[in-house]
DRENLOFI-252587 format. One record per residue: residue number from 1; x, y, z of N, C-alpha, C, O in turn. Coordinates in pm, whole numbers. Example, Ala and Ser with C-alpha at 12.3 -4.5 7.8 and 13.67 -1.06 7.14 Angstrom:
REM DRENLOFI-252587
1,1319,-569,780,1230,-450,780,1320,-330,780,1424,-332,846
2,1285,-225,708,1367,-106,714,1290,3,787,1341,114,804
REM end
This chain:
REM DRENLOFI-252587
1,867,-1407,2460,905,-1310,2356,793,-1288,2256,760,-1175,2220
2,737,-1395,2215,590,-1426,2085,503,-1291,2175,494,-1178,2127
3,449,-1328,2305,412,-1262,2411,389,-1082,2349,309,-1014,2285
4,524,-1073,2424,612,-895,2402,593,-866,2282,523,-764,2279
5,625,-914,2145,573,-898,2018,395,-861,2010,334,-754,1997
6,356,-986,2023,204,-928,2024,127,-810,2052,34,-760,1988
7,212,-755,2221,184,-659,2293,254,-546,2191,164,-476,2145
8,377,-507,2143,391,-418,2100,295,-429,1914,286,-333,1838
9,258,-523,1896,203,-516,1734,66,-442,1779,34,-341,1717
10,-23,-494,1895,-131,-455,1951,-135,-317,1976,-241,-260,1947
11,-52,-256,2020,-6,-103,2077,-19,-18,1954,-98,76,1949
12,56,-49,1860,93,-20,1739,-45,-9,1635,-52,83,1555
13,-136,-98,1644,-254,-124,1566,-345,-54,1685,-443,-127,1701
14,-350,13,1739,-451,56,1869,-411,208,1815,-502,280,1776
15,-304,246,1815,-236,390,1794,-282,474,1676,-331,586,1664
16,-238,352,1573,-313,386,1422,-410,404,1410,-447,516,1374
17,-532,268,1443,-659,313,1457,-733,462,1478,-807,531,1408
18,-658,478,1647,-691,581,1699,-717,737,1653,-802,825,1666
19,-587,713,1589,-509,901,1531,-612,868,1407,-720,927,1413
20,-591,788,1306,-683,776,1181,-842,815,1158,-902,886,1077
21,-877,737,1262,-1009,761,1311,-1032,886,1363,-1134,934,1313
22,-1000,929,1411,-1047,1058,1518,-999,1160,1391,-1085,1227,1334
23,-868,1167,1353,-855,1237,1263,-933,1275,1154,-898,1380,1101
24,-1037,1213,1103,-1152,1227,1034,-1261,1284,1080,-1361,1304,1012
25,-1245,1317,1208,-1388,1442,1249,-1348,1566,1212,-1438,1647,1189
26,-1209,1609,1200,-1134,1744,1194,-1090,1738,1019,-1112,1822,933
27,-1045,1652,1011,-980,1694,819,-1102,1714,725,-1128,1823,674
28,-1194,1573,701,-1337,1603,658,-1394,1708,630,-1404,1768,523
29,-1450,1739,775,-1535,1916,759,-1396,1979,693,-1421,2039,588
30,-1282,1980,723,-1165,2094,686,-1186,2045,516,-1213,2147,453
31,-1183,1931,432,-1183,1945,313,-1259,1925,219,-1237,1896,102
32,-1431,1958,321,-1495,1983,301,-1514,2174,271,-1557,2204,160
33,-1491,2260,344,-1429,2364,313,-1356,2443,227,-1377,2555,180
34,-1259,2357,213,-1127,2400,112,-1210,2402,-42,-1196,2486,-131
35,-1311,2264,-39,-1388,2243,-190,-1275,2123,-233,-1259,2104,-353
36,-1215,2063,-160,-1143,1938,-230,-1175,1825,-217,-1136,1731,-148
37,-1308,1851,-343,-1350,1749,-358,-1297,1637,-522,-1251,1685,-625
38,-1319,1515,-502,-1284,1473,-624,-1422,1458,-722,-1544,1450,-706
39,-1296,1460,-867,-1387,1457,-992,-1402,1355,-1064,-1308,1297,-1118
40,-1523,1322,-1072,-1529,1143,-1131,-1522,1143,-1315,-1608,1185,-1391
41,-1417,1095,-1342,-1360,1097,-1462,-1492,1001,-1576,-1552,895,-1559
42,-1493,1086,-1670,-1586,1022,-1759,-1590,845,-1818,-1671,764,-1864
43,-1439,855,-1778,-1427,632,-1836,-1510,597,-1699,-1567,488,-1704
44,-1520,642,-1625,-1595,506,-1505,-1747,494,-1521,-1802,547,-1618
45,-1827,418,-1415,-1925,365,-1408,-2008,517,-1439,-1933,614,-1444
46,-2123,537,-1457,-2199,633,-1507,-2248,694,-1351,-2264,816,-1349
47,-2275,613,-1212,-2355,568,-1127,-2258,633,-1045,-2297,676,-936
48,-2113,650,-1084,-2033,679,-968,-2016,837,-983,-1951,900,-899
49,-2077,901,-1091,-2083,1068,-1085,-2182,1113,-988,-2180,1234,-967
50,-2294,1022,-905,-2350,1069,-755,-2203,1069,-664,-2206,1132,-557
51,-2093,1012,-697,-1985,1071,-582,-1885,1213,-580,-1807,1261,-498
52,-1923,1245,-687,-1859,1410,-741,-1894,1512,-630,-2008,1556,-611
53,-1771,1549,-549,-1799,1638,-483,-1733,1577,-366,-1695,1659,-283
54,-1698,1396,-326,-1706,1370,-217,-1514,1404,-205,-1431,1388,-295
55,-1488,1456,-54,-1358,1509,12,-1265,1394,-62,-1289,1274,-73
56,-1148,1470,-109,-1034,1327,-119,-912,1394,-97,-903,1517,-88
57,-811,1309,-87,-679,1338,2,-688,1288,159,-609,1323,246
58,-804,1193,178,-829,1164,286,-717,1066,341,-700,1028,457
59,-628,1030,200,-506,905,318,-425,985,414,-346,930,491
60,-444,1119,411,-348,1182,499,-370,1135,649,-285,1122,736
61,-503,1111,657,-560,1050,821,-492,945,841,-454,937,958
62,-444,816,741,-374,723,771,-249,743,771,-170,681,841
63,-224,819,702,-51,853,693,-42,907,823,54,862,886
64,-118,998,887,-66,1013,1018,-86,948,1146,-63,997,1257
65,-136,824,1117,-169,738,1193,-100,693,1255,-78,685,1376
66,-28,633,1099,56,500,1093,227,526,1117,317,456,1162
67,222,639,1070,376,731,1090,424,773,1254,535,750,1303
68,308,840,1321,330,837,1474,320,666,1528,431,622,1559
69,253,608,1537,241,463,1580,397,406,1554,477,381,1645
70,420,392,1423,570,335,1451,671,401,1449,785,361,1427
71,638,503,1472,763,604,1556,768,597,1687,871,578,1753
72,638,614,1737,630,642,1888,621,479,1940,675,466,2050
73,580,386,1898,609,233,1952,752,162,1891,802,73,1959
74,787,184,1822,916,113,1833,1013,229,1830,1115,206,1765
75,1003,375,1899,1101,406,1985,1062,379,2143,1140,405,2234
76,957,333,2158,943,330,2278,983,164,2329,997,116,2442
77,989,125,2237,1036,-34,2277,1193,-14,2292,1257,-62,2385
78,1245,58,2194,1396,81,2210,1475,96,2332,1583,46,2362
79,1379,199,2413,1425,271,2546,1404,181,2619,1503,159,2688
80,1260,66,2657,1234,12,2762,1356,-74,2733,1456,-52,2802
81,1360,-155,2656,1439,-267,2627,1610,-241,2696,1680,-320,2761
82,1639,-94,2649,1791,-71,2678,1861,-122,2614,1963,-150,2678
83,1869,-165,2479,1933,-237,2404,1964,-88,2312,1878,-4,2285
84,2131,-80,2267,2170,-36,2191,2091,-55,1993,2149,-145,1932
85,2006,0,1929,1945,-34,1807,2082,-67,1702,2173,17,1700
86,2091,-167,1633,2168,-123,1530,2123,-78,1419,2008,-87,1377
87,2224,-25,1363,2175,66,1231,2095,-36,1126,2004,2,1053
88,2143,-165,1131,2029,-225,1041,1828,-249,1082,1743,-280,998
89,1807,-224,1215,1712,-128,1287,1621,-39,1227,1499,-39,1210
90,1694,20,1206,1639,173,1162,1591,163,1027,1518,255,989
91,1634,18,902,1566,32,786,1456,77,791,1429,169,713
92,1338,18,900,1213,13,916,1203,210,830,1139,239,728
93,1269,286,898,1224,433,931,1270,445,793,1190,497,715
94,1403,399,738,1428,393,570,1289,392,539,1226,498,540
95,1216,250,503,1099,206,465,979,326,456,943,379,351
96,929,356,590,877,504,633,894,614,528,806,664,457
97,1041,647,531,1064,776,406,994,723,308,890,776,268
98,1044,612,255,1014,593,133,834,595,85,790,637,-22
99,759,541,194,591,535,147,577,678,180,484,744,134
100,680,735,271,619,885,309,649,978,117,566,1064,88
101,738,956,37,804,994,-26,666,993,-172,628,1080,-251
102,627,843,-148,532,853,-240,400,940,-228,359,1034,-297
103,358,889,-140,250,1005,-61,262,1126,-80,164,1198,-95
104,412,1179,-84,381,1332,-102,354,1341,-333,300,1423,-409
105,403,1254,-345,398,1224,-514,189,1206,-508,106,1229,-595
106,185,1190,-464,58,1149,-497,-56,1265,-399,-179,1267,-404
107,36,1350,-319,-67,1486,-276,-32,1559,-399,-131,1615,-447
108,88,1578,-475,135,1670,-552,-5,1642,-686,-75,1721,-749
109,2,1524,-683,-120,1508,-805,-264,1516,-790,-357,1548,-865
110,-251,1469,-643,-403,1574,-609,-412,1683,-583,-524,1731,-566
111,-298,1759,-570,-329,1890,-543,-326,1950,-690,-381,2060,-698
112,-287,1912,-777,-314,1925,-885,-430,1921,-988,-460,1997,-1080
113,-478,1821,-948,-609,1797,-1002,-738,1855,-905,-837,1879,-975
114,-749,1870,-828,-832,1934,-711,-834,2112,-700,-936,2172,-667
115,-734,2165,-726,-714,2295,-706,-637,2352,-835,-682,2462,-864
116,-579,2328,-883,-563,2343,-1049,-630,2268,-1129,-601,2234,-1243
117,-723,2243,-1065,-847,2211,-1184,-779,2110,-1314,-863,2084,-1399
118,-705,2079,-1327,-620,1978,-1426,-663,1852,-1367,-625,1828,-1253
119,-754,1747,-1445,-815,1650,-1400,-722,1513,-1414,-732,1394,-1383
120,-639,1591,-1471,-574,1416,-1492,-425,1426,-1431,-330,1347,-1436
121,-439,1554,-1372,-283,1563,-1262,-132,1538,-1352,-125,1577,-1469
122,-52,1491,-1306,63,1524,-1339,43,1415,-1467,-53,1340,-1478
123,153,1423,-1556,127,1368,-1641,171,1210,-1620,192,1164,-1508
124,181,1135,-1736,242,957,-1651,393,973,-1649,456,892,-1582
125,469,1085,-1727,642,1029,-1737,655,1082,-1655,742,1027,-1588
126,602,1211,-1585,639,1310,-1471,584,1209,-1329,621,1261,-1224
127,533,1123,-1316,522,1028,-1206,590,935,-1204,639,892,-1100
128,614,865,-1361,740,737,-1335,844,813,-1282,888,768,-1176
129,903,924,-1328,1008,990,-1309,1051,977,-1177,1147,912,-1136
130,962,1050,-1107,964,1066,-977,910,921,-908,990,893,-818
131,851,863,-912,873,687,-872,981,655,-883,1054,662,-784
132,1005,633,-942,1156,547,-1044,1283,547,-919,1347,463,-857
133,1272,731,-930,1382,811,-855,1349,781,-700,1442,756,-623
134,1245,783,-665,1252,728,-495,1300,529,-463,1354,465,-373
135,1236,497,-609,1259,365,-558,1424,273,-592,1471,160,-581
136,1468,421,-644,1612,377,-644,1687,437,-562,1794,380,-537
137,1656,593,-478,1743,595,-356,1670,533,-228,1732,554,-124
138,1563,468,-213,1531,405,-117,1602,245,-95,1617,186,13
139,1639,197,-235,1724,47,-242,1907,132,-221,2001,63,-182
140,1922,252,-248,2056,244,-233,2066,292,-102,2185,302,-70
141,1991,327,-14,1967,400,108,1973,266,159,2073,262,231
142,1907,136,159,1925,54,263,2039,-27,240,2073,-112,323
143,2104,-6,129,2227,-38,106,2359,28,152,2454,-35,200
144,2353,189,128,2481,231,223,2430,324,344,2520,381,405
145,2300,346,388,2257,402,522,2228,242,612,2301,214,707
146,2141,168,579,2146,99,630,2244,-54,632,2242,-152,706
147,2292,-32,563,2357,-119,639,2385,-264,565,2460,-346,618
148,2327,-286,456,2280,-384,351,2340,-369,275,2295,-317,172
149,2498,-417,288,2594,-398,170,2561,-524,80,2621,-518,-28
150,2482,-635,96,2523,-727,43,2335,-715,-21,2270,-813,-56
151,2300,-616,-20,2134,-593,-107,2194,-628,-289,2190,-537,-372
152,2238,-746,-319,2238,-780,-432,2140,-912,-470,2119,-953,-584
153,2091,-962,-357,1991,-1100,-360,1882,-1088,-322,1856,-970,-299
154,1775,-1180,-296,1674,-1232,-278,1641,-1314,-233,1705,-1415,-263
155,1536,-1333,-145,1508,-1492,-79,1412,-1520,-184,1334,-1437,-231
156,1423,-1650,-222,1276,-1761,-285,1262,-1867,-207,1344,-1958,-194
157,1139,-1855,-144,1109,-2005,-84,1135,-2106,-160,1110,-2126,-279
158,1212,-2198,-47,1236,-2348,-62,1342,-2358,-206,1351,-2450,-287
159,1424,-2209,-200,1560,-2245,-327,1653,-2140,-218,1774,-2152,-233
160,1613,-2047,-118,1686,-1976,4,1763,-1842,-102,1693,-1804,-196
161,1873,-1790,-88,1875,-1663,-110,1929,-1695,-273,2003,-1788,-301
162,1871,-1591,-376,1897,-1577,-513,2017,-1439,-546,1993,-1326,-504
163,2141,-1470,-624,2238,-1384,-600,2215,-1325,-734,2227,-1396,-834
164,2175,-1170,-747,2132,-1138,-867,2251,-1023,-929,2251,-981,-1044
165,2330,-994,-845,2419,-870,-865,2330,-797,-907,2209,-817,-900
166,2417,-657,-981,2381,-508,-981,2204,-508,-1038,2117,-426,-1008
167,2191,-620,-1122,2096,-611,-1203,1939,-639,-1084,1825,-648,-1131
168,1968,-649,-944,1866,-650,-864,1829,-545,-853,1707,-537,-864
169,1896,-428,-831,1821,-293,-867,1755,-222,-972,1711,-107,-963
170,1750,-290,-1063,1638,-291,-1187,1527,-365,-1176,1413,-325,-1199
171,1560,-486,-1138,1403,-595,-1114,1348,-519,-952,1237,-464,-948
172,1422,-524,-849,1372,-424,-735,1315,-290,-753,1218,-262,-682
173,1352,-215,-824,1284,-101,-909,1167,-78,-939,1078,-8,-892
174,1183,-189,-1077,1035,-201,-1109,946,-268,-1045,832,-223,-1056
175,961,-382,-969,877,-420,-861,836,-300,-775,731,-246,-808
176,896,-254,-681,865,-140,-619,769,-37,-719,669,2,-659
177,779,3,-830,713,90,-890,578,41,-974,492,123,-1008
178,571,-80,-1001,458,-144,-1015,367,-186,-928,247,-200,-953
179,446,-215,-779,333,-251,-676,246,-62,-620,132,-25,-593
180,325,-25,-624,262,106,-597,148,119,-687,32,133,-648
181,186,114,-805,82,208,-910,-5,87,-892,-124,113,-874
182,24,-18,-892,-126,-162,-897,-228,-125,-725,-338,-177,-710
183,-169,-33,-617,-211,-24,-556,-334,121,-593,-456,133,-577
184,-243,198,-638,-323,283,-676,-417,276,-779,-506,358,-800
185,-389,162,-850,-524,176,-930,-655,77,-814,-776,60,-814
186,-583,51,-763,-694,-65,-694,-817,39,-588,-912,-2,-521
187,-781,145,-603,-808,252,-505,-925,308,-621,-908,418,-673
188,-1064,207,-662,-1164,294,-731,-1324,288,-705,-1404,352,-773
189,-1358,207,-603,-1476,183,-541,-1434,193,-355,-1334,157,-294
190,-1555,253,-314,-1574,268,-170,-1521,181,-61,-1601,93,-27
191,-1392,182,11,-1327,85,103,-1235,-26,27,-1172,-87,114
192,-1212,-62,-69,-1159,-115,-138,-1022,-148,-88,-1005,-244,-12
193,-879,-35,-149,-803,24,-150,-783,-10,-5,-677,-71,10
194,-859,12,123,-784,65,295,-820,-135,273,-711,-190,253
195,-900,-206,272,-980,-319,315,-885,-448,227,-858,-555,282
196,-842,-414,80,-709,-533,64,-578,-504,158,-499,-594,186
197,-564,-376,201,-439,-367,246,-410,-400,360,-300,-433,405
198,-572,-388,444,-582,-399,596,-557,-569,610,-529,-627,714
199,-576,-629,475,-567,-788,535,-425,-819,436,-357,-902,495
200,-375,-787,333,-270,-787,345,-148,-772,498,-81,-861,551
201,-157,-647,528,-98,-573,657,-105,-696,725,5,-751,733
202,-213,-765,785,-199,-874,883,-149,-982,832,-117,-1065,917
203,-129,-1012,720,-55,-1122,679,113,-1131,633,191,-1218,594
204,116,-950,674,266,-935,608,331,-919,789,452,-923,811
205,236,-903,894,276,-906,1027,280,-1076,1101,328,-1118,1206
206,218,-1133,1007,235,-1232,1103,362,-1328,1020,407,-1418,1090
207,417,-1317,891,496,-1348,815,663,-1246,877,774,-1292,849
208,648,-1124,950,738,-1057,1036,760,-1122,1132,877,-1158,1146
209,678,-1157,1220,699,-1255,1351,723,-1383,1315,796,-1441,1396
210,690,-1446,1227,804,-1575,1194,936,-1584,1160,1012,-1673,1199
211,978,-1451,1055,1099,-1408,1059,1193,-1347,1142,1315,-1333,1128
212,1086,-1299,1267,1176,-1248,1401,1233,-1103,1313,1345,-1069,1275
213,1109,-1045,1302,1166,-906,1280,1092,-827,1333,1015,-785,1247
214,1070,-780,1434,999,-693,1524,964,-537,1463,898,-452,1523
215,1018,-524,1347,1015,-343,1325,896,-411,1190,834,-331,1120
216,885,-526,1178,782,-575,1053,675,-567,1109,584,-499,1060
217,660,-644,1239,558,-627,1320,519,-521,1321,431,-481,1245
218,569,-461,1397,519,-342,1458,435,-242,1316,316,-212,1305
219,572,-204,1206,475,-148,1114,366,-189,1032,291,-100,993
220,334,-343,987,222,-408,956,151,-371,1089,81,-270,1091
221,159,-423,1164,43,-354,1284,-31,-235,1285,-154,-226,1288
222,61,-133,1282,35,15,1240,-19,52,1058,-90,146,1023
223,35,-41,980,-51,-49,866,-179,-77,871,-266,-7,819
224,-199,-182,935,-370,-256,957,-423,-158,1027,-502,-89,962
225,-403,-119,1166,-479,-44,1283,-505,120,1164,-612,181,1171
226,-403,163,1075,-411,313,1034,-560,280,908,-655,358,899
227,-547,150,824,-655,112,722,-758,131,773,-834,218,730
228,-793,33,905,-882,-54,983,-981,139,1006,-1085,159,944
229,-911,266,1113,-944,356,1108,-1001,429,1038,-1106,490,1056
230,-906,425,919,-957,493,749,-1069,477,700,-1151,544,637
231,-1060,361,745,-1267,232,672,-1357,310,750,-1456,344,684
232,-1357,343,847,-1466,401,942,-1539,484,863,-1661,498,866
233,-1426,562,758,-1473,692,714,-1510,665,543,-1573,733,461
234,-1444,541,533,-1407,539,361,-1478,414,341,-1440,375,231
235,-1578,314,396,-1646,210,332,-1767,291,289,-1771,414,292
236,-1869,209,247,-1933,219,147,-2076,298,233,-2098,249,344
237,-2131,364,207,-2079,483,101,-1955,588,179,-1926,609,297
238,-1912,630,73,-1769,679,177,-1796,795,212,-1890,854,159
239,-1719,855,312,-1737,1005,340,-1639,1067,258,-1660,1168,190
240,-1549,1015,265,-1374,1108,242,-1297,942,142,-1307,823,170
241,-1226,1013,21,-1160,916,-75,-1014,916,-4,-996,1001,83
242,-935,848,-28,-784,850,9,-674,942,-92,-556,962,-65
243,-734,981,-194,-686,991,-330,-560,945,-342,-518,889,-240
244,-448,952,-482,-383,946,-472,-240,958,-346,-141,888,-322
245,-283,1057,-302,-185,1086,-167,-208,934,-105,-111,860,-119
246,-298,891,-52,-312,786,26,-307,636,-87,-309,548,0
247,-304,593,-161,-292,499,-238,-154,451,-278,-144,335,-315
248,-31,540,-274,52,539,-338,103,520,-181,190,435,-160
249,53,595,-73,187,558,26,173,395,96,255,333,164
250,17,350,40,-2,230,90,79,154,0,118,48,50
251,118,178,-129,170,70,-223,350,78,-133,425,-14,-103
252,365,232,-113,531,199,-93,537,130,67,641,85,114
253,420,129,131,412,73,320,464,-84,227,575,-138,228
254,314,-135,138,374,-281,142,499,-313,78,531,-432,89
255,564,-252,25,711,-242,-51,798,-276,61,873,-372,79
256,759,-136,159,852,-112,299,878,-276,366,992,-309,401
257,798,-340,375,752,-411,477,853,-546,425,940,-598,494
258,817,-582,292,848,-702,259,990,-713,210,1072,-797,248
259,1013,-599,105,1192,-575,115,1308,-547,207,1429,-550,190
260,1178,-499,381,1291,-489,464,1329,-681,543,1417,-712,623
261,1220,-769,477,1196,-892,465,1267,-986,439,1268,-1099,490
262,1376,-912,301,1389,-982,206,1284,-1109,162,1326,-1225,157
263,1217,-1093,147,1070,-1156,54,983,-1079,-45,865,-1105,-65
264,1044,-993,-97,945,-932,-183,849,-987,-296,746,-943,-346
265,952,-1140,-324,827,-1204,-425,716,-1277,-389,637,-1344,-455
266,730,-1243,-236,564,-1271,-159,477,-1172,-221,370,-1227,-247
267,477,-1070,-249,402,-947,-304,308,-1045,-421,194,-1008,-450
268,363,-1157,-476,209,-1200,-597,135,-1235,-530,17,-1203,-549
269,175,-1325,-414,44,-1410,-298,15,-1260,-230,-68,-1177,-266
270,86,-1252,-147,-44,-1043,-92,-33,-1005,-122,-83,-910,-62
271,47,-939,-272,-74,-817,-365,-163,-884,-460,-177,-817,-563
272,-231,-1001,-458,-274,-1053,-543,-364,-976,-632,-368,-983,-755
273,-435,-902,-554,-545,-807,-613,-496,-706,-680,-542,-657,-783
274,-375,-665,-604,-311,-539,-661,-255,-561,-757,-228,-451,-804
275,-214,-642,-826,-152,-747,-933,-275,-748,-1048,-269,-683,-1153
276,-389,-834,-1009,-476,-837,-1091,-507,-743,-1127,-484,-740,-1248
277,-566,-620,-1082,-605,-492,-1106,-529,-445,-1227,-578,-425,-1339
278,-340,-421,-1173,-295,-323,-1314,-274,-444,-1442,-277,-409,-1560
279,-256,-570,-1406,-253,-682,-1531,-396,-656,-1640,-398,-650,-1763
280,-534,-643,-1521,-671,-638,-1621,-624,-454,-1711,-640,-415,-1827
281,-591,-416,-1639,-568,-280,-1713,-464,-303,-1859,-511,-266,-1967
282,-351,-353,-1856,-226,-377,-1929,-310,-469,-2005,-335,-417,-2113
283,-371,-594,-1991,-444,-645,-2098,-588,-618,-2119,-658,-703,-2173
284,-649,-476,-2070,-771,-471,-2159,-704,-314,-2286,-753,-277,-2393
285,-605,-270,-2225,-538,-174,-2314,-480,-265,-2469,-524,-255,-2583
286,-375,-346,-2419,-315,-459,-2549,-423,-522,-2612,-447,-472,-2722
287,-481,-594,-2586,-624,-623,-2645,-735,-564,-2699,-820,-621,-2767
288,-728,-387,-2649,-822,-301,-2719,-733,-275,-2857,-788,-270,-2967
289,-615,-261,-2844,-520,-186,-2981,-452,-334,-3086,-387,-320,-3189
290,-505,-515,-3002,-474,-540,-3151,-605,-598,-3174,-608,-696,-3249
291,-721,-553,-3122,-810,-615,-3240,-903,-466,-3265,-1023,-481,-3288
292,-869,-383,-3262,-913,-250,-3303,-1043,-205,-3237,-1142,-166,-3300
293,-1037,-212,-3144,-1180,-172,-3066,-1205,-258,-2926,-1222,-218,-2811
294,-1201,-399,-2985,-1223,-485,-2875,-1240,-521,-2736,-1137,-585,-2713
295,-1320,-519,-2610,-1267,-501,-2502,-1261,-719,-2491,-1313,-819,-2542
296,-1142,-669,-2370,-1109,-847,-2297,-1225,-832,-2211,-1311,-920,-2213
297,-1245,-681,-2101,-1326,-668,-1959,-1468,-584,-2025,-1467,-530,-2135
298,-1559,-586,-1953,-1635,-459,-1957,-1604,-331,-1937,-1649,-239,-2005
299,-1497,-313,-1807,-1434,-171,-1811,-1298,-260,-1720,-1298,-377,-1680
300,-1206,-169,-1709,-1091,-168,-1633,-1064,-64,-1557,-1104,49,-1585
301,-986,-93,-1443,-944,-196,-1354,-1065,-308,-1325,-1175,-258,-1349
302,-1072,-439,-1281,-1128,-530,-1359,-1235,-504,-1218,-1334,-576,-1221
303,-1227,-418,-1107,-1359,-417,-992,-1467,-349,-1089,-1581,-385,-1063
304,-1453,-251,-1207,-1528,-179,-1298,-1566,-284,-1338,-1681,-296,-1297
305,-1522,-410,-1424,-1579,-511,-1453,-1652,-595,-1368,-1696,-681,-1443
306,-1689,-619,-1256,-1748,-693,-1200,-1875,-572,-1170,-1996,-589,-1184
307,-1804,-444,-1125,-1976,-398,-1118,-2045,-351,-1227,-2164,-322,-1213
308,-1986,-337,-1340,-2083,-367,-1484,-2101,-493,-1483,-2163,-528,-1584
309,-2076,-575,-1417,-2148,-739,-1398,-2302,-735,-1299,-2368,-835,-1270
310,-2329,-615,-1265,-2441,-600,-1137,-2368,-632,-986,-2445,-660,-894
311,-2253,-628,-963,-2176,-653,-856,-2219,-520,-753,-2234,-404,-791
312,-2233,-564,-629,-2266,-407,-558,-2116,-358,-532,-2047,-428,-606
313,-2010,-246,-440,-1911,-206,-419,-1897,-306,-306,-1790,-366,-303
314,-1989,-336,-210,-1955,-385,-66,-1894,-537,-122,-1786,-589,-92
315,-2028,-602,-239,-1979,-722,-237,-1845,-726,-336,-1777,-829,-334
316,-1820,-651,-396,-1675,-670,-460,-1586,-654,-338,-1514,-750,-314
317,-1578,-560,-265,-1505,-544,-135,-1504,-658,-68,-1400,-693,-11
318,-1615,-732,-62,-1598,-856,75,-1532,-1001,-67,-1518,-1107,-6
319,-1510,-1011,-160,-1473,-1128,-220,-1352,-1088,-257,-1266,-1176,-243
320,-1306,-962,-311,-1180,-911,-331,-1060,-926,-198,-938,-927,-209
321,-1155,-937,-53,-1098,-953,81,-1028,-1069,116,-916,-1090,164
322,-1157,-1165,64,-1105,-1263,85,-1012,-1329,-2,-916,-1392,42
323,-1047,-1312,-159,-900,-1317,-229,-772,-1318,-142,-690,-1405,-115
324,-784,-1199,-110,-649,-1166,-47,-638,-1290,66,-554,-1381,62
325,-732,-1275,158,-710,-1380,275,-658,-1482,278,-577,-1532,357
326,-739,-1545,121,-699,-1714,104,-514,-1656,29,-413,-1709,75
327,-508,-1588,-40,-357,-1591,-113,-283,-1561,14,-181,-1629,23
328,-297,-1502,85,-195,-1443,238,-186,-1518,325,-109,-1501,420
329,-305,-1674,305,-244,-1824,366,-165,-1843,275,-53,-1821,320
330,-160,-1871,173,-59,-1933,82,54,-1861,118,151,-1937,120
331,90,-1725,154,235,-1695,172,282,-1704,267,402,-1678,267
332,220,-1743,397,218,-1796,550,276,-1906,515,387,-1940,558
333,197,-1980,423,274,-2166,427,378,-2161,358,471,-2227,403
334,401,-2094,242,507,-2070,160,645,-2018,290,736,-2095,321
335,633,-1909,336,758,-1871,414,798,-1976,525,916,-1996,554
336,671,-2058,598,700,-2134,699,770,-2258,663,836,-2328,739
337,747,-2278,526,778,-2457,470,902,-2375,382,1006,-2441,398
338,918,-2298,327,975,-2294,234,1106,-2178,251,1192,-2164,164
339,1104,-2086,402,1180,-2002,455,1215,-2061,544,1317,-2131,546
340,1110,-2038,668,1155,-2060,807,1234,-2188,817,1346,-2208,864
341,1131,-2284,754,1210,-2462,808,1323,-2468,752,1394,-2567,768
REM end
């Protein structure tokens, strides 16, 4: 069975790759064309206005990667198998809407800022708004579509399920709407953004196959293989940005993945970065307004701080990686000692 899993996670990460990758010989030149290019906002590095001009909206290559891959592999496992799916099954495709849902929140703001020339896109209440609102019919969707009447708890390693009543859809909420936006800010140097998520993705797939959830697999698979593609085009120096469109649907993929889990408070061990990122932001903001000027960082999100440290993009990319790597053992041992056993 470990076997058959592998083979369909493999299929799945082969698919993504594929469409992602290739998809970048055709969108590129196309938004290259259109003139949608992004505009490098005056708070960042001085060094990063040589990228003005470069294509963004490029997560659409992964979004369509990763969206056919686990459509077309775990319906195709459905049929071979001959097994009737049950509706608790299908969360996975719940999950799906929902990063698909953000993604379109986050073309709406690049298409905003790119072609209405409005650089700072929708405003912030007009995005919580619309966050807020997906990440509360996506928890009541897996509650009366799928099937999860009893979505009032939580697993915590090594204390087993936490019974929170109604008030889990407020802490689920804002979790969901904070991991997104910590993803999207993490999305501000070359490969970054596809390269925590791509090793997240493998650590939230192999944390699926211990739990014996095959639709985890499969879409962490198709998460990694759609990143893994994306990088081809988006490491350093990049061709094509993900912009918002692509940042936001990666924050709601890892949402997807771990709440269809029940483990979402694995998200501090693999979003660790994504965590740090909007925390250096939240405290270099509180810290600029009570000592009247003050910075905690050199700039924020705190990768701005390391390359006003002389940091190059690649090497923030390869230590920010491994961050993740070493925290995404810790949630491997955490679920195995503290779930599985």
């Amino acid at each position: 069975m470990a076997m058959i899993n592998c083979l369909w996670a493999l299929g799945a990460a082969i698919v993504a790759f594929t469409v992602s990758a290739l998809l970048g010989k055709v969108l590129i030149p196309y938004l290259h064309k259109l003139k949608f290019g992004q505009t490098i906002l005056e708070i960042g590095p001085d060094w990063h206005k040589k990228k003005q001009g470069t294509p963004t909206m490029g997560g659409i290559m992964f979004i369509a990667g990763i969206l056919l891959s686990t459509v077309a592999v775990y319906t195709a496992r459905i049929l071979l198998s001959q097994n009737v799916p049950t509706i608790q099954q299908f969360n996975i495709f719940i999950g799906l809407i929902m990063a698909l849902c953000y993604g379109l929140i986050g073309f709406i703001d690049d298409y905003i800022k790119v072609v209405k020339k409005r650089n700072l896109g929708l405003t912030a209440p007009q995005k919580l708004v619309m966050q807020f609102a997906v990440a509360i019919l996506y928890l009541l969707a897996l509650r009366y579509i799928g099937g999860d009447a009893g979505l009032t708890s939580t697993v915590i390693p090594f204390i087993g399920p936490v019974e929170l009543g109604w008030f889990y859809y407020v802490i689920a909420s804002v979790v969901i709407v904070g991991v997104v936006n910590a993803t999207n800010l993490t999305d501000g140097i070359d490969g970054l953004d596809g390269s925590i998520t791509f090793f997240a993705a493998i650590f939230m797939l192999l944390i699926s196959s211990m739990l014996g959830s095959i639709g985890g697999v499969i879409e962490s698979a198709a998460l990694a293989g759609g990143c893994l593609g994306f990088l081809v085009w988006n490491f350093h120096p990049a061709k094509v940005f993900m912009g918002d469109t692509g940042s936001l649907f990666l924050g709601g993929m890892v949402c997807s993945v771990l709440f269809a889990l029940d483990v979402p408070i694995l998200v501090i061990l693999i979003g660790i970065v994504y965590l740090a990122e909007m925390f250096s932001v939240m405290l270099q903001v509180t810290y600029f307004k009570l000592t009247h000027g003050k910075r905690l960082f050199k700039m924020s999100p705190i990768h701005h701080h390391f390359e006003m440290c002389g940091w190059s993009e690649v090497k923030i990319v390869c230590v920010f990686s491994l961050v993740t790597a070493i925290a995404g053992v810790g949630a491997v041992l955490l679920t195995y000692f503290g779930v599985v056993a």
